[in-house]
Kinemage of the C-alpha trace (Angstrom):
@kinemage 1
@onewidth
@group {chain A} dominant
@subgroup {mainchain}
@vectorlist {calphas} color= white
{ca unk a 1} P 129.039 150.314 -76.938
{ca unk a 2} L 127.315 147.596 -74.952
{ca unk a 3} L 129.179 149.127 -71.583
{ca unk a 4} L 127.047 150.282 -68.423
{ca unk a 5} L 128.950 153.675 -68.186
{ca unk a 6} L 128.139 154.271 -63.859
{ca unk a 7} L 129.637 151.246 -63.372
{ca unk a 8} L 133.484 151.846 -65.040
{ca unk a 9} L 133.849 153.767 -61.950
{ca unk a 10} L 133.695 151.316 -59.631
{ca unk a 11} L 136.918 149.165 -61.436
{ca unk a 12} L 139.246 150.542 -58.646
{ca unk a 13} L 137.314 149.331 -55.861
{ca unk a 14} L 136.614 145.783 -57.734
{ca unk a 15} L 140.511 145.587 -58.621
{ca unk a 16} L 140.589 146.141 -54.834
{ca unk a 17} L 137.856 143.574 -53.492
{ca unk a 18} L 139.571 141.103 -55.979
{ca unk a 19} L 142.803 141.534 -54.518
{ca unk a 20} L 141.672 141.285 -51.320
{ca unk a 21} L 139.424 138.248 -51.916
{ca unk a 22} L 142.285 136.794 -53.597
{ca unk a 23} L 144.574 137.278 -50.740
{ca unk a 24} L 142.173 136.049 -47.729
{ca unk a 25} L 142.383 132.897 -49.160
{ca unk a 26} L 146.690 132.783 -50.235
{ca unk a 27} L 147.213 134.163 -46.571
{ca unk a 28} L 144.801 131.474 -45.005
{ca unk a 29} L 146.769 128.484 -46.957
{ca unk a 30} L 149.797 130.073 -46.365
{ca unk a 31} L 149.323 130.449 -42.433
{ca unk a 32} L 147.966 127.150 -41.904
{ca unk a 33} L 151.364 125.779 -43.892
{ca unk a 34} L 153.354 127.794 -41.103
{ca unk a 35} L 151.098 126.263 -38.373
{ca unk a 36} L 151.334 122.860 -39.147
{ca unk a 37} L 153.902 122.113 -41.493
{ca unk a 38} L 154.372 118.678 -41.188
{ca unk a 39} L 150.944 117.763 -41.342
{ca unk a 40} L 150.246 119.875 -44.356
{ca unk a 41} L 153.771 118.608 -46.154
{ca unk a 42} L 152.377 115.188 -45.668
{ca unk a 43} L 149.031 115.882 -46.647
{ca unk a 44} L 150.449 117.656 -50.331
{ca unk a 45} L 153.180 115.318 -50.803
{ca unk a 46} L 155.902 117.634 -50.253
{ca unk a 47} L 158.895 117.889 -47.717
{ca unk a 48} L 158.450 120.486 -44.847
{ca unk a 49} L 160.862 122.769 -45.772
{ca unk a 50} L 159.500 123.072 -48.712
{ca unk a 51} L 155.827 123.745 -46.879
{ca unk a 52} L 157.526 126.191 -45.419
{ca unk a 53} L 158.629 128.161 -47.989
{ca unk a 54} L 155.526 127.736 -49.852
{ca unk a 55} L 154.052 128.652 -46.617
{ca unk a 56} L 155.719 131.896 -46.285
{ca unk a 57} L 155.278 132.795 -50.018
{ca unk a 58} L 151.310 132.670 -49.520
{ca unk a 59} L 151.257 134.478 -46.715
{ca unk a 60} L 154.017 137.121 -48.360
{ca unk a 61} L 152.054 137.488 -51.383
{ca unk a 62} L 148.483 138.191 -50.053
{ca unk a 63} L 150.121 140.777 -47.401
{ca unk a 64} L 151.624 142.465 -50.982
{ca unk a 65} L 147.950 142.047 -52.662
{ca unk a 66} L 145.802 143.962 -49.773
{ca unk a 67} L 148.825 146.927 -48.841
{ca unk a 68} L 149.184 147.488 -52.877
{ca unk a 69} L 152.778 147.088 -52.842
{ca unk a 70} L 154.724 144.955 -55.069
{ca unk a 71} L 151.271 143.874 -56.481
{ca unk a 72} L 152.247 143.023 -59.589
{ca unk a 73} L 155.391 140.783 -59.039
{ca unk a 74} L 153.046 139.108 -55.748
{ca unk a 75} L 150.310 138.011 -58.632
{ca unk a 76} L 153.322 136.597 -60.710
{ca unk a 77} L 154.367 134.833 -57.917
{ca unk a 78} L 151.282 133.482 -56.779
{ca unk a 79} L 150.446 132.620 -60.707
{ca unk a 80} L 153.473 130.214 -60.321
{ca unk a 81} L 152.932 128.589 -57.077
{ca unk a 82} L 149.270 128.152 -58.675
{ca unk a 83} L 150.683 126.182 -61.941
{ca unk a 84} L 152.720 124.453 -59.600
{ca unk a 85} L 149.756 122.876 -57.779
{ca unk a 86} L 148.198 122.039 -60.895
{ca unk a 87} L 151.034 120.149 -62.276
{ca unk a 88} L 150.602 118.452 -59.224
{ca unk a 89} L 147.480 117.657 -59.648
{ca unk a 90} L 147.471 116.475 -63.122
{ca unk a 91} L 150.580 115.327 -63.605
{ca unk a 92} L 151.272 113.602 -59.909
{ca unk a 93} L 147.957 113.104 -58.321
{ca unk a 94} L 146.187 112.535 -62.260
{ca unk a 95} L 143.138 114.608 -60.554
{ca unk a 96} L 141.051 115.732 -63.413
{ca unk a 97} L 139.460 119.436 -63.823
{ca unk a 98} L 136.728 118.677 -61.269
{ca unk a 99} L 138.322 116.329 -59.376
{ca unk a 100} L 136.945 113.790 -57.065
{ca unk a 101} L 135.031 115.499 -53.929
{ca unk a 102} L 135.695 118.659 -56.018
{ca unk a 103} L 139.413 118.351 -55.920
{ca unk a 104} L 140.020 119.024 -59.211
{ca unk a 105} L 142.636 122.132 -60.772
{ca unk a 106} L 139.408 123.980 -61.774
{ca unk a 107} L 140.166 126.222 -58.499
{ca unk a 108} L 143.202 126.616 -59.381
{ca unk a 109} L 142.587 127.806 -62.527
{ca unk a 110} L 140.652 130.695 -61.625
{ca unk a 111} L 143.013 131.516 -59.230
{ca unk a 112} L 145.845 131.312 -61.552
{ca unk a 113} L 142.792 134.164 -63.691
{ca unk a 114} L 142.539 136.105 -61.143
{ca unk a 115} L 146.029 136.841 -60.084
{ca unk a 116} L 146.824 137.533 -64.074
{ca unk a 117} L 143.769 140.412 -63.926
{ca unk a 118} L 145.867 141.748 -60.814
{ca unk a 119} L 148.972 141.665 -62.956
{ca unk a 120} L 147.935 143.030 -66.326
{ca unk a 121} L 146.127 145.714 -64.460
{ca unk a 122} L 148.670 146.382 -61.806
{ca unk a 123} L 146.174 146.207 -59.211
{ca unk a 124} L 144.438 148.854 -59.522
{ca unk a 125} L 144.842 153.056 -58.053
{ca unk a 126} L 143.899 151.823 -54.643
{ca unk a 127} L 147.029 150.870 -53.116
{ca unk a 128} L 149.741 152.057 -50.524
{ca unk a 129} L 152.209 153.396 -53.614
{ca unk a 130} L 149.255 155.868 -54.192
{ca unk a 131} L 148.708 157.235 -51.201
């Protein structure tokens, strides 16, 4: 009704941008966990094994998000390692929504948005399982 009709056929690309957006910054956490895992296990309060793992699921899940494959079960995962860290943060840290120095969940919040457009929408036609 209120739509701007030229632009609906752009949603593939955006589905695309978002996933790749989306995994730039899950594959830049989750590489810097594999680099450093000690220092980042202290730094989140966690033991390094478990940095590792998280680690590798980052970096798993935004390699899924940009090829297209798996998309949808990558967004579910990274929708749970997302209200993970905001348990942590409310529940452990007692960081409110903004958070000092901008520390807050509020991040994670849109994060934990974003990967839920990826999986209602499955990502979108531009993807390796389409080629």
């Amino acid at each position: 009704m209120f739509t701007i009709p030229f632009a609906m056929q752009f949603t593939g690309w955006s589905l695309f941008l978002l996933r790749v957006v989306v995994a730039v910054v899950f594959g830049t956490s989750g590489y810097n966990h594999l680099k450093s895992p000690r220092e980042r296990a202290e730094s989140i309060g966690m033991p390094v094994p478990f940095t590792v793992f998280l680690g590798a699921a980052e970096l798993a899940g935004a390699v899924a998000l940009v090829a297209g494959f798996l998309t949808q079960w990558a967004a579910l995962g990274l929708i749970f390692l997302m209200l993970g860290a905001v348990y942590k943060k409310i529940a452990e840290w007692h960081t409110g929504f903004w958070g000092e120095k901008s520390m807050g969940w509020h991040y994670d919040l849109m994060f934990i948005a974003m990967n839920l457009v990826i999986f209602t929408t499955g990502g979108g036609p531009i993807a390796v399982t389409q080629m």
